[in-house]
C-alpha positions as CSV (number, residue, x, y, z in Angstrom):
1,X,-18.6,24.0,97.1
2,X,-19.2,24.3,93.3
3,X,-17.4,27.7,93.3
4,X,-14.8,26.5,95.1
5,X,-14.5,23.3,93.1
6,X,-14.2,25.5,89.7
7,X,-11.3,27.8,91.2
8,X,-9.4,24.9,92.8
9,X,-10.6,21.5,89.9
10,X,-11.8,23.4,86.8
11,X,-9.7,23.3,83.5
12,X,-9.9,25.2,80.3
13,X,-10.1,22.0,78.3
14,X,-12.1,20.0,79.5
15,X,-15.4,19.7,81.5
16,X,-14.6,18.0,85.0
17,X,-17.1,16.9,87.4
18,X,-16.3,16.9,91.1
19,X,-18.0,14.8,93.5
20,X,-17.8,15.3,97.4
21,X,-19.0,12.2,98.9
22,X,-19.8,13.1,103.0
23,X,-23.0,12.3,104.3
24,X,-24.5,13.2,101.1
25,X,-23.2,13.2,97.7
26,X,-22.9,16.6,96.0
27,X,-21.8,17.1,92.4
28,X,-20.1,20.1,90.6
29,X,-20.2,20.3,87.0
30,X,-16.9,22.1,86.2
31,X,-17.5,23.6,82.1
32,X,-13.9,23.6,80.4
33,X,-13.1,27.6,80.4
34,X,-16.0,29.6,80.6
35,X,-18.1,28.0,77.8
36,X,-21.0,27.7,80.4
37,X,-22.2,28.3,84.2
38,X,-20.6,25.9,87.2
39,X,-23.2,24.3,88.2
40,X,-24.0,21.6,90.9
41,X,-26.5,19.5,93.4
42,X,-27.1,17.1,95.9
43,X,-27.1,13.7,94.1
44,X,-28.9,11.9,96.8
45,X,-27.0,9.9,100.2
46,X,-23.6,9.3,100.1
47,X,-22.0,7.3,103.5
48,X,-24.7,8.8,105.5
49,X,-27.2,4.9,105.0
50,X,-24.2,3.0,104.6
51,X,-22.5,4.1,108.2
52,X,-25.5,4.1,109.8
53,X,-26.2,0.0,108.9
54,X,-22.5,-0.9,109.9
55,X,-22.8,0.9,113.5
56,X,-25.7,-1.0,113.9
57,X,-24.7,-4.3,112.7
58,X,-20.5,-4.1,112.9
59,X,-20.5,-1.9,115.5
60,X,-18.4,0.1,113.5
61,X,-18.7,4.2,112.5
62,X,-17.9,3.3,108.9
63,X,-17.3,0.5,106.2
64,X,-13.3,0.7,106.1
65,X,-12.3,0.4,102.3
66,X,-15.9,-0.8,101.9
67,X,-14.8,-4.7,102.6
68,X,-17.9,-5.3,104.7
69,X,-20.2,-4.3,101.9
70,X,-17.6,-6.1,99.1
71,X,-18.1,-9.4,100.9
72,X,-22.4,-9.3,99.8
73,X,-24.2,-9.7,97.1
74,X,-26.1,-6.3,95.7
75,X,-30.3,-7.2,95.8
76,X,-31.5,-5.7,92.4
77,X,-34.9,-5.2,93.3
78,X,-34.2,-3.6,96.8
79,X,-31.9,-1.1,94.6
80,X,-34.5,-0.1,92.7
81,X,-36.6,0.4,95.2
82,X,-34.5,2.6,96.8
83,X,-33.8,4.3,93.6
84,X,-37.4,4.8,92.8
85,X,-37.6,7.5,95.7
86,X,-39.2,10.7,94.3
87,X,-36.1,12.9,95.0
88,X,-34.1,11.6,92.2
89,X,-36.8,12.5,89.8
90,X,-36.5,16.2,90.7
91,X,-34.5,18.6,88.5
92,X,-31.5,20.4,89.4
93,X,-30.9,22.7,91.6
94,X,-31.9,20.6,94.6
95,X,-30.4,19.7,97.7
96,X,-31.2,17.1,100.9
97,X,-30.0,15.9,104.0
98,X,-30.2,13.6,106.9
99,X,-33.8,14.7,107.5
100,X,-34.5,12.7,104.1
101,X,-31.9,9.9,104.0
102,X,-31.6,8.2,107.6
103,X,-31.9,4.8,109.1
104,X,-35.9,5.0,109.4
105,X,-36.1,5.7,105.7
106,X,-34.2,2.5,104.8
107,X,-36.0,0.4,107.7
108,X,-39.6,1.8,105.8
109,X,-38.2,0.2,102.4
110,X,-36.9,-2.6,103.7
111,X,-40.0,-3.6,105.8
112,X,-41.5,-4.7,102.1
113,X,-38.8,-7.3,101.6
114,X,-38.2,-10.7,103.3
115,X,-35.3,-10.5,105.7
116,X,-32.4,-9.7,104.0
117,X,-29.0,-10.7,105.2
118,X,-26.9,-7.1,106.9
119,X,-24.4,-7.6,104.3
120,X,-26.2,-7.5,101.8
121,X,-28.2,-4.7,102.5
122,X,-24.6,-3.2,102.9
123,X,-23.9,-4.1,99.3
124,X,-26.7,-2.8,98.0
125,X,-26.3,0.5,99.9
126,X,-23.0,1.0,98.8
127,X,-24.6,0.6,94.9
128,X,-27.4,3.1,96.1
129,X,-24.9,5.8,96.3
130,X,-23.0,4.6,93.6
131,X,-25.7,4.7,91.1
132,X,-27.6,8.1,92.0
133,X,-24.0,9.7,91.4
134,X,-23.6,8.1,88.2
135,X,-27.2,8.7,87.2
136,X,-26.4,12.6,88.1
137,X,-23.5,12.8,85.7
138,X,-24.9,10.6,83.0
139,X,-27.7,12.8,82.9
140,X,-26.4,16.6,83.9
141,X,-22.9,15.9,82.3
142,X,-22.4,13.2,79.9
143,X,-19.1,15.3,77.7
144,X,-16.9,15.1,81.7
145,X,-13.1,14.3,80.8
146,X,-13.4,12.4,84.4
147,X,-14.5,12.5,87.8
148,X,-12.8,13.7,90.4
149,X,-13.8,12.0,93.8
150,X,-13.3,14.2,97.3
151,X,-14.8,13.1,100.9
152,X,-14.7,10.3,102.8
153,X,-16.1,8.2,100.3
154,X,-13.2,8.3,98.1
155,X,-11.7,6.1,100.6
156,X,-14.0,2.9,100.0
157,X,-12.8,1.4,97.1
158,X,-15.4,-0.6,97.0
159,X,-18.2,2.3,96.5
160,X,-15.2,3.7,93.7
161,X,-15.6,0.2,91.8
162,X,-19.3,0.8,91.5
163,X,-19.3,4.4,90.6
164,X,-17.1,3.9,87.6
165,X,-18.8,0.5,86.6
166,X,-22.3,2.1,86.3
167,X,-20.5,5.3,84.5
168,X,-19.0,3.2,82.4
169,X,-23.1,1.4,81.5
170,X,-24.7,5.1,81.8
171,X,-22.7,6.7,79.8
172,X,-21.4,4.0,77.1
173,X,-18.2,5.3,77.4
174,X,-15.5,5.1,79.7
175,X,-15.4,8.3,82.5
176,X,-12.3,7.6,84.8
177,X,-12.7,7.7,88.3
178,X,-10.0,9.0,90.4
179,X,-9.1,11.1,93.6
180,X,-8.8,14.5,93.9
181,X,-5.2,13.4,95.1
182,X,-4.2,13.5,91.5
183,X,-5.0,17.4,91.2
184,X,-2.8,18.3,94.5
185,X,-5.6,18.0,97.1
186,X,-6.0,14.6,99.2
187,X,-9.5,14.1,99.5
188,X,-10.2,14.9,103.3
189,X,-8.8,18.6,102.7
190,X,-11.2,19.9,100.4
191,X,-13.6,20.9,102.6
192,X,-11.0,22.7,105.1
193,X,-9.8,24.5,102.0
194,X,-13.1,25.3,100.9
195,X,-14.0,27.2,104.3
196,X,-10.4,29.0,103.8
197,X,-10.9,29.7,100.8
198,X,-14.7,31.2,101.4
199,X,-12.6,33.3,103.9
200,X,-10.0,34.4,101.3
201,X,-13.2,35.5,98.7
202,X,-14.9,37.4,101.7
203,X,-12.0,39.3,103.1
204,X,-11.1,40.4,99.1
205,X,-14.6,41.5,98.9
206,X,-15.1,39.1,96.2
207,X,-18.6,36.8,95.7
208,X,-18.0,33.5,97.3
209,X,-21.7,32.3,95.5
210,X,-22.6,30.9,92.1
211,X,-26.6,31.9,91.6
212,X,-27.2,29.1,89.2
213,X,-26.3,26.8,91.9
214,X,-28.2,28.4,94.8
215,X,-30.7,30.4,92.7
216,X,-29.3,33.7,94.5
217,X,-30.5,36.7,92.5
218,X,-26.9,37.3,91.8
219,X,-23.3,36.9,92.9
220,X,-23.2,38.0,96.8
221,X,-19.8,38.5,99.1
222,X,-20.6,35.7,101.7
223,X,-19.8,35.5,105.2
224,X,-19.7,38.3,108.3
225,X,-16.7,39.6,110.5
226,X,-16.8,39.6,114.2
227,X,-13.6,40.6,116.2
228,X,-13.1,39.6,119.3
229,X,-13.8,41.8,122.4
């Protein structure tokens, strides 16, 4: 995705940072021109905690807009609990997945609080992601222009409040927050133009890889070619 992100988001005057919030959240850092390497990682869960706690309590696949998790209150000490995980403490290049971030990891933490009200929990999920993003760019790219959100979460304007409000603390400056709409791509077609575009790089014989990103010994033509019989 970072490579991608470069060709499709990067600028030649001013460092970007692309954020694809699925499951998990993934950053690119996009340099302006070629002043240095893409770069990019996981930044920890992104609707993967907060969808699994509305099917169970709403009955619903996702938090629509985030107005379930708007109508709580965030818990400051379950935040940081759930911040203090010892994922977010590793160095870049790193990535996770559901095997790390799922419902049983959240039950474990919340097992050390008194009952907490669903919504709630829901707020303070929705900070969760929030926060590790921000935490990600204050720390990896504190110079980006602006953000540039892609995925489903750049549909819950709720969890897009949050990112920019703890931005805004991080980084003691103001970083806007805004779709990937504004660049020409509507957030739930990135990944579909990713894949095509992975295609286009392989069929041109051209690397579809960035090594600082995956630690690859070098740039690599990705992909294979099987015809049908």
């Amino acid at each position: 995705m970072p490579a991608f992100h470069q060709a499709v988001f990067g600028s030649d005057n001013d460092m970007r940072v692309a954020v694809n919030i699925g499951g998990i959240s993934n950053i690119s850092i996009l340099p302006a021109g070629k002043q240095a390497a893409t770069s990019g990682f996981d930044t920890g869960p992104g609707n993967v905690l907060m969808d699994a706690w509305i099917a169970r309590h709403q009955g619903q696949s996702y938090d629509a807009d985030g107005a379930w998790g708007a109508s709580g209150k965030v818990n400051a000490t379950l935040l940081a609990a759930l911040r203090s995980d010892a994922y977010f403490a590793l160095p870049p290049p790193k990535s996770t997945g559901r095997d790390l971030f799922h419902i049983e990891w959240l039950e474990a933490r919340l097992a050390d609080f008194p009952p907490l009200s669903p919504v709630d929990v829901q707020a303070t999920l929705t900070a969760f992601t929030a926060t590790t993003i921000a935490d990600a760019i204050v720390a990896h790219a504190p110079a980006a222009a602006a953000l540039y959100v892609c995925g489903g979460g750049a549909y819950n304007g709720y969890l897009l409040e949050l990112l920019a409000q703890a931005l805004q603390t991080g980084a003691g400056r103001t970083i806007p927050v805004m779709s990937t709409e504004v660049l020409g791509v509507a957030p739930n077609h990135v990944e579909a133009l990713a894949f095509a575009w992975l295609a286009q790089r392989f069929c041109l014989r051209l690397p579809g890889n960035l090594p600082a990103v995956t630690g690859a010994r070098g740039l690599r033509v990705l992909g294979g070619l099987y015809p049908a019989q």
